[in-house]
N, C-alpha and C positions, 0 to 999 in steps of 0.2 A: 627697216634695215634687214639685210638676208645676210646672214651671219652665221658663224655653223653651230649657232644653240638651234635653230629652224632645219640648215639641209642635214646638217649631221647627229641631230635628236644629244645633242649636249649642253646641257643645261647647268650643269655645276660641277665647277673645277676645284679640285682641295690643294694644294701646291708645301707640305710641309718642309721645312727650310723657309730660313729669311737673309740667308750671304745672297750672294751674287748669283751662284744659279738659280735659285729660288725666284731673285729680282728677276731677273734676264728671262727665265721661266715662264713669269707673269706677265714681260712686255711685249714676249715673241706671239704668247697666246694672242692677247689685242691687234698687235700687226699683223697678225697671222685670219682677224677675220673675228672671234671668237668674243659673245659680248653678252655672254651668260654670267651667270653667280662665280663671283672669284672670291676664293678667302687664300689666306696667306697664315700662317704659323708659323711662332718666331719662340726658340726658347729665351733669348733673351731681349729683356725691357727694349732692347734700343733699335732705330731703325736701320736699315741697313746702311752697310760702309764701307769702307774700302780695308780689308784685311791688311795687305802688303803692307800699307803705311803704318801699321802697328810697331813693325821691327825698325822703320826704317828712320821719317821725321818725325813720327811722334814720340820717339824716345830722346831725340835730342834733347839739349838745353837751348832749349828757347822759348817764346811766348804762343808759338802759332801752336790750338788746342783742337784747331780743323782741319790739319794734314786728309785724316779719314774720313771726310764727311762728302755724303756720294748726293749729284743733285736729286730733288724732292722727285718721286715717281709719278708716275703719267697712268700708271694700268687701273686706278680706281679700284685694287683690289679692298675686300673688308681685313682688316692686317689684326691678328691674333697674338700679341706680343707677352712676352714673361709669359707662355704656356709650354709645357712638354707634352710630344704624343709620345704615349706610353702602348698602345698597341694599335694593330693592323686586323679588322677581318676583310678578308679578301672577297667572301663568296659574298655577305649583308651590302660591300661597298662602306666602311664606316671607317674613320678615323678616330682613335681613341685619346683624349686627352687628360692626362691627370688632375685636372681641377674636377673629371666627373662626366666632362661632357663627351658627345659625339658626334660627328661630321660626315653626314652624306656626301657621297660624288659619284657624279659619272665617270668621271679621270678625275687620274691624282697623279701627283708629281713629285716623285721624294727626291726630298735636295735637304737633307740634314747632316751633312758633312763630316766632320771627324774632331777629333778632341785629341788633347797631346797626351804622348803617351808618357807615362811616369817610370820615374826608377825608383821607387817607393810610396808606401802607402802612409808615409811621413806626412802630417798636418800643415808643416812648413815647407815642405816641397812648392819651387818657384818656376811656372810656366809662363809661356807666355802662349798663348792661343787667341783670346778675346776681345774686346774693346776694355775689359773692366778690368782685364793682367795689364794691360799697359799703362793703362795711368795707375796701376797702383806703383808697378814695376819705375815710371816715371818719379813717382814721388819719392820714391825708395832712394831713387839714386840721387837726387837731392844732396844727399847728405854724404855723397860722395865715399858709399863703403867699399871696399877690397871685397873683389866679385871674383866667382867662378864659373865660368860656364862650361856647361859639361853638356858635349854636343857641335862635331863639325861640319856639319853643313849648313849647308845656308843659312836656317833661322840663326844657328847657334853663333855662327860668325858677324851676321847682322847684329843682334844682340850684343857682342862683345865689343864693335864696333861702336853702338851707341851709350854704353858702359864706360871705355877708353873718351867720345867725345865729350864726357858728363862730367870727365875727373878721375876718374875711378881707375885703379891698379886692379887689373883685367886677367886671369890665367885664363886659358882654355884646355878642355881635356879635351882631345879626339881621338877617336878610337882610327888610328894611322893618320895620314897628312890629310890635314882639312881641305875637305873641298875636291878631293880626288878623284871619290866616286861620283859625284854626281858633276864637273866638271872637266876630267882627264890632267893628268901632268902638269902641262903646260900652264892652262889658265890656274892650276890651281898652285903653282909655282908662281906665277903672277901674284894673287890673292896674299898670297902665305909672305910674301917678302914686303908687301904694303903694308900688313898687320905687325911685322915687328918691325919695321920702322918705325911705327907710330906707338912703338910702346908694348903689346901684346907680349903676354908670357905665354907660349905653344909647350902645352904635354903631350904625348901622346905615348896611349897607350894601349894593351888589349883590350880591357876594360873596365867598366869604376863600375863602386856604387856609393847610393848615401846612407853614412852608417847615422848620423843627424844632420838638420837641418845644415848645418855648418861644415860638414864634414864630408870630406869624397876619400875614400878607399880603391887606389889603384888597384890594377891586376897584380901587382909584384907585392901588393903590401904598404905601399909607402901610403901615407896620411898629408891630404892639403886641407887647409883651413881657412876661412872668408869669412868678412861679414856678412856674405849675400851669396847663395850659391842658386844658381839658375841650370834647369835643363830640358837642352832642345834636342830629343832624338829621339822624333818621330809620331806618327799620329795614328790613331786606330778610331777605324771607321765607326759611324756614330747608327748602329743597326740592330743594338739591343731589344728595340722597340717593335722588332717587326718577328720576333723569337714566334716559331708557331703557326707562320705563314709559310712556310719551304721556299720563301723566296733567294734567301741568303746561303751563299756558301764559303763555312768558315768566317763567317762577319763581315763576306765584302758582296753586295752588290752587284749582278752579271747583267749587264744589258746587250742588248742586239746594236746594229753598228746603225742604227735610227735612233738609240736611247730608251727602246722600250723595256719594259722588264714583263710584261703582257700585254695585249692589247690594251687596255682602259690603263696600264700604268707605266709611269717612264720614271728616270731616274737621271741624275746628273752631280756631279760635283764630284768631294771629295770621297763619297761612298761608292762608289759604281767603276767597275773595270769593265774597258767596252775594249772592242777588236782594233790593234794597231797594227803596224808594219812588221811588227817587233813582241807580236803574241798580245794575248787579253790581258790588259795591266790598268792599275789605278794612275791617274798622273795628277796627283795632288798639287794643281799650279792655277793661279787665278783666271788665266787665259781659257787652258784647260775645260772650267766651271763655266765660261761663258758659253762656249762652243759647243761644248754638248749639250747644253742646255735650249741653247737657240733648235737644235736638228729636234730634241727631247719633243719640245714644245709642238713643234709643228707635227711629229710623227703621231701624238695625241688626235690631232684635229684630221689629220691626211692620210695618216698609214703608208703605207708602201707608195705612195707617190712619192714620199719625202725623199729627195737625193739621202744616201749615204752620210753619215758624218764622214768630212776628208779634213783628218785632224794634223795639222803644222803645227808642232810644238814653236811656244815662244816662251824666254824664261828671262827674265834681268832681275837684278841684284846692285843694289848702294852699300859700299862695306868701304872702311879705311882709305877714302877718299877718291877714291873707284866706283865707277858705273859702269856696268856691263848690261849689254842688250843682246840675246843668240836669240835667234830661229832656226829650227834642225835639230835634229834630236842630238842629247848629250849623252856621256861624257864624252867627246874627242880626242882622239889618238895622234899622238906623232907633233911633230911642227905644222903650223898654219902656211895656209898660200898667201904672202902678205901682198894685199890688192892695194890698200893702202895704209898710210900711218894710221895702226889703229885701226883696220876695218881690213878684216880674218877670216878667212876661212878653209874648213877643210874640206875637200873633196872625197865622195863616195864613189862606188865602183861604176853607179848607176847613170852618172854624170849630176848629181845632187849633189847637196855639200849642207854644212854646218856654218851658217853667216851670223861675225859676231863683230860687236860694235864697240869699244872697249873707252871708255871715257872719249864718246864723240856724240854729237848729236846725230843722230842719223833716222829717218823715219819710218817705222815699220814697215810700210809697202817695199821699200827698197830692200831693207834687208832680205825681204819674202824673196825677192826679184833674184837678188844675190843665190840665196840658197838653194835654188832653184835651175840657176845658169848651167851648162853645159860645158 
């Protein structure tokens, strides 16, 4: 086989991350030619899955326990599971892992993603990030306790959402009307009227914190109290590990608009802000992690052959009985051009637009089609 461990003298790939760009990492390398030594590192036990369904059907009440479970993989990598890498030398080529050991490569591909960020260094503080927060977060709610979630976007609304479906007398603190900023107005006036129909108590406020496990302190003073208090607001990149390497700035991750972060290294996911319409930004969205991951992979094996990453946001969300599908960058301003019931959009200067799907099946190619029209 002529494969580029032969024309391209690459013989072992280290890929740390085991989410989705990590996956995707792994399968674009094989499609892409490459059938050298693959390993894969995974800080946690489990194989990879599907993140989104954390928030969304795995927290319902019901029996289905495989909402997240992503089919078996194809890249034949050696997979490294329950390990953390704890450091980076750049110049030896070695991956550092805290059980002791170390990992040559020729390339490497960091795809270790981000972790939620906390409002306390509280013991009992309730996230949800992981496969192992949601079934706990699942069983918890079980028993149907009086929940706070503290945090309005997305996750935080999802989460209150499957809180509300479980049984549960649901507050929400957001710091202004949920779903504002990362939605615009409109949809998020949409959102916010579904949630309290269906029950949702909406706070909002400048901002909380948690004085205990139980406890949130508004900006003004006032004191709410729950059996279960959760919070979703926000995630900080998972870059500790590379301290001492001058690759990092401020804790995020820069890549070139290929995905490299050097030649021999790329990077993809939730850690890395690469070049958009709209400045070098992180876009912590499952889509997101795929796509740069696929361009990542290939600028490894290629270099400057590799097209551009040309990155189309897509974002959808299941909350209070609503499904929303956009392509096109958000939040959007003003009223939608309604094309049809329920299929949205807003128009840019450029003759683009923002195409969104709002409790309709609709199939991604079209939507692209839409956002894209003139």
């Amino acid at each position: 086989m002529t494969g580029s461990r032969i024309s391209g003298g690459i013989e072992r790939v280290v890929i740390v991350g085991n989410g989705i760009a990590g996956l995707t990492a792994a399968d674009s390398l094989r499609d892409g030619g490459f059938d050298g030594e693959l390993t894969i590192v995974g800080d946690e036990p489990h194989a990879a899955y599907s993140r989104p369904a954390l928030s969304k059907a795995l927290l319902l009440d019901g029996d289905d326990m495989a909402s997240h479970e992503l089919p078996p993989p194809t890249h034949e990598a050696k997979e490294i599971l329950g390990v953390r890498a704890s450091g980076l030398d750049v110049e030896r080529r070695l991956v550092r892992l805290d059980d002791g050991t170390a990992l040559p490569y020729h390339r490497l591909v960091i795809a270790t993603g981000s972790r939620a960020r906390r409002l306390s260094a509280l013991p009992g503080e309730v996230t949800l990030r992981g496969l192992d927060d949601a079934l706990a977060l699942r069983a918890r709610l079980a028993g149907r306790p009086s929940v706070i979630v503290v945090g309005g976007g997305p996750l935080g609304m999802e989460i209150a959402s499957g809180c509300l479906a479980a049984g549960c007398r649901v507050t929400l603190v957001s710091q202004g009307i949920p779903l504002i900023v990362q939605l615009g107005p409109y949809l998020a006036d949409v959102f916010t009227k579904a949630a309290l129909d269906r029950g949702l108590t909406i706070v909002e406020t400048a901002g909380a914190r948690l004085a205990a496990d139980t406890r949130v302190v508004l900006d003004d003073g006032a004191v709410l109290e729950a059996d279960l208090v959760v919070s979703a607001v926000g995630d900080v990149p998972n870059t500790e590990w590379l301290a001492g390497t001058g690759l990092t700035e401020k804790g995020v991750l820069h890549v070139d608009s290929r995905g490299l972060v050097r030649p021999d290294i790329a990077a993809a996911g939730d850690l890395a802000a690469f070049p958009t319409p709209h400045g070098v930004r992180r876009i912590p969205l499952w889509s997101s992690a795929i796509e740069q991951a696929k361009v990542a992979a290939a600028a490894l094996i290629r270099g400057d052959e590799t097209p551009p990453l040309q990155f189309e946001p897509y974002f959808w969300t299941e909350q209070f009985g609503l499904t929303l599908k956009a392509v096109g960058h958000l939040p959007v301003d003003g009223e939608p051009a309604h094309v049809e019931d329920r299929l949205l959009r807003w128009p840019r200067a450029d003759g683009t637009g923002t195409a969104v799907a709002l409790n309709r099946r609709v199939p991604i190619p079209r939507l692209r089609r839409l956002s894209r029209a003139a």
